[in-house]
C-alpha positions in Angstrom: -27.9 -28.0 18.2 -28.8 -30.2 15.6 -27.5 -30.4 12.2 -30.6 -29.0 10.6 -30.6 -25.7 13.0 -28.6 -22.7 12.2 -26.8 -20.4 13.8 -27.6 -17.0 14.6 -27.4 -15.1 11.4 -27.1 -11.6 13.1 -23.9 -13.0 15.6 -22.3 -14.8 12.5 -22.5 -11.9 10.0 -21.8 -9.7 13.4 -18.1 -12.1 13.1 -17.2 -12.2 9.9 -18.0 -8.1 9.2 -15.8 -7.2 12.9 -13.1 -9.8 11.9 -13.0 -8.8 8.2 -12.6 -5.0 8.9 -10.1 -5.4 11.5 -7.7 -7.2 9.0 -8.3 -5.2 6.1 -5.7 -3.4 4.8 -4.7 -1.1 2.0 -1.2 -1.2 0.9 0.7 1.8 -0.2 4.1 1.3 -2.3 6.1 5.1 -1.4 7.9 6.9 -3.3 8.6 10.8 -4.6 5.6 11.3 -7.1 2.7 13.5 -6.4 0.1 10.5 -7.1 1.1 8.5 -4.7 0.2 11.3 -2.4 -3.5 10.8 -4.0 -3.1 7.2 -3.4 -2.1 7.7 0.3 -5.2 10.1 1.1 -7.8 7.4 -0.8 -6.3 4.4 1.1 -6.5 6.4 4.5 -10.3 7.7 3.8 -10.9 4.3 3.0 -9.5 2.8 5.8 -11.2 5.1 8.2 -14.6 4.8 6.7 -14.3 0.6 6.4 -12.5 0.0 9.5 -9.5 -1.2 8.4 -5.7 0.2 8.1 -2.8 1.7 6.0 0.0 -0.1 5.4 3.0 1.8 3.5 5.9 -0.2 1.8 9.1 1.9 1.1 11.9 -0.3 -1.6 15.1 0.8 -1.6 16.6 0.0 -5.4 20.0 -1.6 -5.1 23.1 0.6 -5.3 25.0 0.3 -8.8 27.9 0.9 -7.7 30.2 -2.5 -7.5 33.3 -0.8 -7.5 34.0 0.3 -3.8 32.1 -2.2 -1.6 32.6 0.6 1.5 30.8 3.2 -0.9 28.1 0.8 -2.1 28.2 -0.1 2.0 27.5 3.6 2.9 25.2 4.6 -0.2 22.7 1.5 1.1 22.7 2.9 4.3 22.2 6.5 3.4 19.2 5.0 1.1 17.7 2.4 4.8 18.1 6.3 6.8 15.9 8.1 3.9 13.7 5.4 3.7 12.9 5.2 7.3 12.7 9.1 7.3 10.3 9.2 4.5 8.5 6.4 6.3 7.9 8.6 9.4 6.9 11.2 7.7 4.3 9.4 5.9 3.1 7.4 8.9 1.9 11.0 10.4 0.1 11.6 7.4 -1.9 8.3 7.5 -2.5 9.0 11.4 -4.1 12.4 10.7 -6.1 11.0 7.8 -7.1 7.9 9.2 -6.6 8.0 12.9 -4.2 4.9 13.0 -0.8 4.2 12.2 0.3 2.7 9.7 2.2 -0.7 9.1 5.0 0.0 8.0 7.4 -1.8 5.8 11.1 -1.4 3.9 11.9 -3.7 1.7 15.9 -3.7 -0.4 15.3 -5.1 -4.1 13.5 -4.4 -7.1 10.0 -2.5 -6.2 7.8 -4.3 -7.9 9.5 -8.0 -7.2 9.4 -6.9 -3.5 6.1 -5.3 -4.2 4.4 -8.8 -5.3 6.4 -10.7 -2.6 5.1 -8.8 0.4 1.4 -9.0 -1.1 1.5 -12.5 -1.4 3.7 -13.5 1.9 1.1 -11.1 4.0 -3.2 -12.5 4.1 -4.2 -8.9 5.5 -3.2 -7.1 2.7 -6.3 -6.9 0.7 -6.1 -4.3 -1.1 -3.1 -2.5 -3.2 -3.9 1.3 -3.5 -1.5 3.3 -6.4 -1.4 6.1 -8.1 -1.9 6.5 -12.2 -0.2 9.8 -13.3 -2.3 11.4 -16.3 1.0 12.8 -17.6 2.7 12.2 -21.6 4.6 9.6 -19.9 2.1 7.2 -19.0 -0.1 6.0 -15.7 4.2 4.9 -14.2 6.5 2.0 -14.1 4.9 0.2 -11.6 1.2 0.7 -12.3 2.0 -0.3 -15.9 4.1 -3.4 -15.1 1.1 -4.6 -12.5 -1.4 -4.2 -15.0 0.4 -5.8 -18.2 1.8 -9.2 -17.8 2.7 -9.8 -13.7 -1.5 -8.8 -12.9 -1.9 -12.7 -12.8 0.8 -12.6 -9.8 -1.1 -10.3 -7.5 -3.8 -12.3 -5.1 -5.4 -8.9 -4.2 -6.9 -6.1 -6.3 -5.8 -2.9 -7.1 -7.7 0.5 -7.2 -6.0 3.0 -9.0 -5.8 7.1 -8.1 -5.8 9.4 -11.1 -3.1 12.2 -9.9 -5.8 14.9 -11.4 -7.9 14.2 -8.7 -8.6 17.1 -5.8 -8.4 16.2 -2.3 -12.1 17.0 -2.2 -13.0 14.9 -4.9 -10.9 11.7 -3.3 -12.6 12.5 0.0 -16.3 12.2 -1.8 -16.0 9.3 -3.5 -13.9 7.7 -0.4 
């Protein structure tokens, strides 16, 4: 083929739109709040209608407790156990909603530092799904960190799930 003739444009778009959707995927951060059960159900309708997957990241927060290194020890554990149980329950969640499992991830540290670490050390995430809540104290600690002065450290957008959304609603506009 010369340099002037070009490819197939039906096989090349064919390539990029099959490789694109395979690697997409919309990152969850868990935790106990009720939005980011509305986060969970928008990433997985997504997901199902585009192709691509869930992924759900669970941080476990330090223990604070330095006196007793065998309590600390056993607190930490206690917190990998929940973590991994949450996980699991989660992952059947994203399976019914989206028909896949998830990727799933646990991560020990601050959430948000792990948060932006994970997003930038992993090129399928493409996408970072969380919940706002529409309550007195605010859209959450996360959401508002993200969105003031570490937005400049995330390499992927976010779309953000108002908690006063129905299930309904987050499957129409899905």
């Amino acid at each position: 083929m010369s340099e002037t003739e070009s490819p197939d444009p039906s096989a090349e778009n064919k390539l990029h739109r099959d490789h694109g959707s395979k690697d997409r995927i919309f990152l969850v951060v868990v935790d106990d709040s009720d939005e980011m059960l509305q986060a969970m159900r928008f990433a997985c309708r997504r997901a199902l209608h585009t192709g691509g997957r869930v992924a759900l990241l669970y941080v476990i927060e330090p223990a604070e407790f330095n006196h007793w290194m065998a309590i600390g020890d056993l607190m930490q554990e206690e917190a990998r156990e929940e973590a991994e149980r949450r996980l699991q329950d989660m992952a059947e969640e994203v399976q019914e909603y989206s028909g896949q499992m998830p990727v799933l991830y646990v991560r020990e540290g601050d959430r948000r530092d792990e948060l932006l670490k994970l997003v930038n050390e992993d090129e399928q995430i493409s996408i970072l799904v969380l919940g706002a809540s529409s309550g007195s104290g605010g859209p959450g600690p996360l959401l508002t960190a993200l969105m003031g002065k570490h937005i400049g450290k995330l390499r992927v957008p976010i779309t953000v799930v108002p908690d006063n959304l129905e299930p309904a609603a987050i499957d129409e506009i899905s």
